[in-house]
N, C-alpha and C positions, 0 to 999 in steps of 0.2 A: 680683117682678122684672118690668121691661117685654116685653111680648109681643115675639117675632124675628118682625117680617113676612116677610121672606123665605124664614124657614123654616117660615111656617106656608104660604105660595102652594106653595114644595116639596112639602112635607108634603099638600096638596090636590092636586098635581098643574097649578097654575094655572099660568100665564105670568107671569114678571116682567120689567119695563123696570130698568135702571139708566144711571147717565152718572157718569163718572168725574173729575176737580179734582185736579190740582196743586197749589190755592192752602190754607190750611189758615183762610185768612178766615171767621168763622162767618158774615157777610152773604151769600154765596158760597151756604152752604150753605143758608140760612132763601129765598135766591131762586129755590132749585133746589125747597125746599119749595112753596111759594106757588104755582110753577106745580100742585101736585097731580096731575101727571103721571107719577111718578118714586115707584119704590117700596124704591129703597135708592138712596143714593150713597156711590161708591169713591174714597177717599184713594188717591193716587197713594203713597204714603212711596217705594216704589222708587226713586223718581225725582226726590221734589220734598223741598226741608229742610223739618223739622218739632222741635219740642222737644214732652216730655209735654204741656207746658200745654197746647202746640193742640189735641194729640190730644182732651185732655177738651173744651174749647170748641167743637170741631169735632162731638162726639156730641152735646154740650149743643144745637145748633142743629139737628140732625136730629131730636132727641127733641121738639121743638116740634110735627112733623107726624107725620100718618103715613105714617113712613118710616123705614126701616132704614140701615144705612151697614154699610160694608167697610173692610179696608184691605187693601192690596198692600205685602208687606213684599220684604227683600232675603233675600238665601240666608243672609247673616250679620249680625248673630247674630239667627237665626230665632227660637229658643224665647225669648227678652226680648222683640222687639217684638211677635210674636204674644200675649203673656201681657199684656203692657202696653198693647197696644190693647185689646185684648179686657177689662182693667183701668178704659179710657176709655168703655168705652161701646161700642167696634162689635162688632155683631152679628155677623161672618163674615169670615174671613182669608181672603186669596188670596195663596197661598205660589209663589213664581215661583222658576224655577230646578230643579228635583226632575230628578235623573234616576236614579235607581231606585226598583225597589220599598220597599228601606230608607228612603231617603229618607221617601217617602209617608208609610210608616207612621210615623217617626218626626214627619212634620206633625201626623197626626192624634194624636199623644200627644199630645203640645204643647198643644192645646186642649181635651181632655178631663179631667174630674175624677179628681183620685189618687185613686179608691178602687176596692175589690178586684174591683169588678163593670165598673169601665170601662178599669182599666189605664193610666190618663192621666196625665201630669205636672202640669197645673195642683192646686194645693192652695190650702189659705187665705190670705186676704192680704185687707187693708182696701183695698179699689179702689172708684173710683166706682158701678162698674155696679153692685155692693151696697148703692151708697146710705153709703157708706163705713162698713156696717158691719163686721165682723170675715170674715163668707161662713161657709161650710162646711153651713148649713143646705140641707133636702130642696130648697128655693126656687134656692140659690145653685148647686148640683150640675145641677139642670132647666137652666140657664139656660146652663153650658159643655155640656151635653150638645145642646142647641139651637144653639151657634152653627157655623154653615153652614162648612163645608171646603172648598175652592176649590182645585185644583191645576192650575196651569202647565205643559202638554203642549208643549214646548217644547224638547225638546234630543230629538238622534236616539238616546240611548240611552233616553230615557224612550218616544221610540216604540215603537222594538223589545221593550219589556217592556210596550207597554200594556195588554194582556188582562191580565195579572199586576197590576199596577197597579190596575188598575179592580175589581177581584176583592175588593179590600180591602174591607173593613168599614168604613163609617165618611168616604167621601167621596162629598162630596153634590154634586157641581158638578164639572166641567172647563171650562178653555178655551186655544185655542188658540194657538201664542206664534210666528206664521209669523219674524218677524225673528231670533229667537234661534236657532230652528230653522236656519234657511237658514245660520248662522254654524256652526252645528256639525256639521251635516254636510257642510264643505265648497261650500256653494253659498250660499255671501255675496252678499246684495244682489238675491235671484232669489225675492224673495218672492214675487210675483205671477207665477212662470212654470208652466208648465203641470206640469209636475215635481212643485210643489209644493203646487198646487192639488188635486192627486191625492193626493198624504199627508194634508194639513186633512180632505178630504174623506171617505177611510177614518179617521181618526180620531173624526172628527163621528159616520159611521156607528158604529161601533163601540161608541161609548158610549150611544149611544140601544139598541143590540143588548142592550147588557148591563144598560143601566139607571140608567145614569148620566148626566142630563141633561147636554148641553153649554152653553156659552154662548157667544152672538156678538159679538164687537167690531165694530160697524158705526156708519162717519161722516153715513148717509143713508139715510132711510126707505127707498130702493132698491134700498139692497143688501138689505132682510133678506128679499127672494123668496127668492133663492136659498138662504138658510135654514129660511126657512119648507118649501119645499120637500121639504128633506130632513127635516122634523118636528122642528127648532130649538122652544123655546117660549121662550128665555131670552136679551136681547137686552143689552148695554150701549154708549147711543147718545153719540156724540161726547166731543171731552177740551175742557176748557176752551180750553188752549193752542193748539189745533189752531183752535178756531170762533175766538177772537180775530185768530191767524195769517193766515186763511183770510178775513175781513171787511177788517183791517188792509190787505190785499195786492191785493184785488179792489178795495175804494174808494180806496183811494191810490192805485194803479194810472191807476184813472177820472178823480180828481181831477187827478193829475199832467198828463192830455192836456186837462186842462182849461183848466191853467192855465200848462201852456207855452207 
């Protein structure tokens, strides 16, 4: 089975960069390679259309480098996409939406091997990451026991339970979901106020308390002092959409008093 870089930089304790794509373009992917700066990239699915094929073509272009990939699935139907990603090739789901400890645990089924020793729902099934063979070998069981858990802190009931949460067995990663957040507890559109800077921020801490690495969504080398700070080692820099948006709107902008 191919090495999980991400879950061996875990597993060391190292630092990881990632950058997350909407587009499911394998060019997309082999240019995010090429730079050799980037030690996994994140499929948006949440948010962007995808069919299986991509999924495989999209791992297929990461497995070019060295580099890992993710996906970020939706709250439903959770256990098909995570099982089918993880099917194509990524190394690590990032399950958005969880607001209980139920929840959690049942993420962490989802990705684990059905046997007596791990309690997991995935079982056999001919998927690429086998090399499309049948699975079920010592090889194919290492390889759902390696891929990374990623859980979306993100609704105010899953704050209120996050020691309970974190406590769990079996999640290797958090990170922080300020927009969803600010929608559910009633403070819509106040991501960035002082409020709620104070909740990310005990959250941040908390998980480093317990041992549970966080990770950072950051648009700009800039921002991640302030993570570094609080002992962040885990970053993911920029969205496709956003750096297109954001060049799109600055040179048009420029060009526009150019040429009126």
């Amino acid at each position: 089975m191919r090495p999980n870089k991400l879950r061996e930089l875990l597993n060391t304790g190292q630092p990881s960069i990632g950058t997350r794509v909407n587009s499911t373009w394998p060019s997309v992917v082999e240019a995010i390679g090429h730079t050799g700066m980037y030690d996994y990239v994140e499929f948006l699915a949440e948010y962007a259309p995808f069919d299986l094929y991509s999924l495989d073509n999209f791992c297929r272009a990461a497995e070019l480098f060295d580099m890992s990939s993710m996906i970020k699935i939706d709250q439903e139907p959770r256990g098909f996409l995570a099982q089918r990603g993880i099917g194509a090739g990524f190394q690590s789901v990032l399950f958005a939406d969880c607001r209980s400890v139920e929840d959690v645990e049942e993420c962490i089924r989802i990705v684990r091997p059905d046997t007596p020793e791990d309690g997991g729902l995935y079982g056999v099934g001919a998927r690429r990451f086998a090399y499309m063979g049948y699975g079920g070998s010592p090889e194919y069981i290492q390889a759902l026991r390696d891929i990374v858990v990623v859980i979306m802190i993100e609704k105010q009931s899953a704050v209120d339970q996050l020691e309970e949460i974190l406590s769990l067995d079996g999640i290797d990663m958090i990170q922080w979901g300020p927009a969803d957040y600010t929608m559910s507890s009633g403070r819509a559109g106040q991501r960035n106020s002082s409020e709620v800077k104070a909740v990310e921020r005990k959250v941040f801490e908390t998980a480093l308390k317990m041992g549970v690495p966080p990770r950072a969504e950051i648009g700009s080398v800039d921002q991640a002092k302030y993570y570094l700070d609080l002992g962040v080692q885990h970053f993911s820099l920029g969205t496709d959409l956003s750096i297109l948006y954001g060049w799109w709107r600055a040179n048009g902008d420029e060009l526009r008093k150019v040429v009126s």
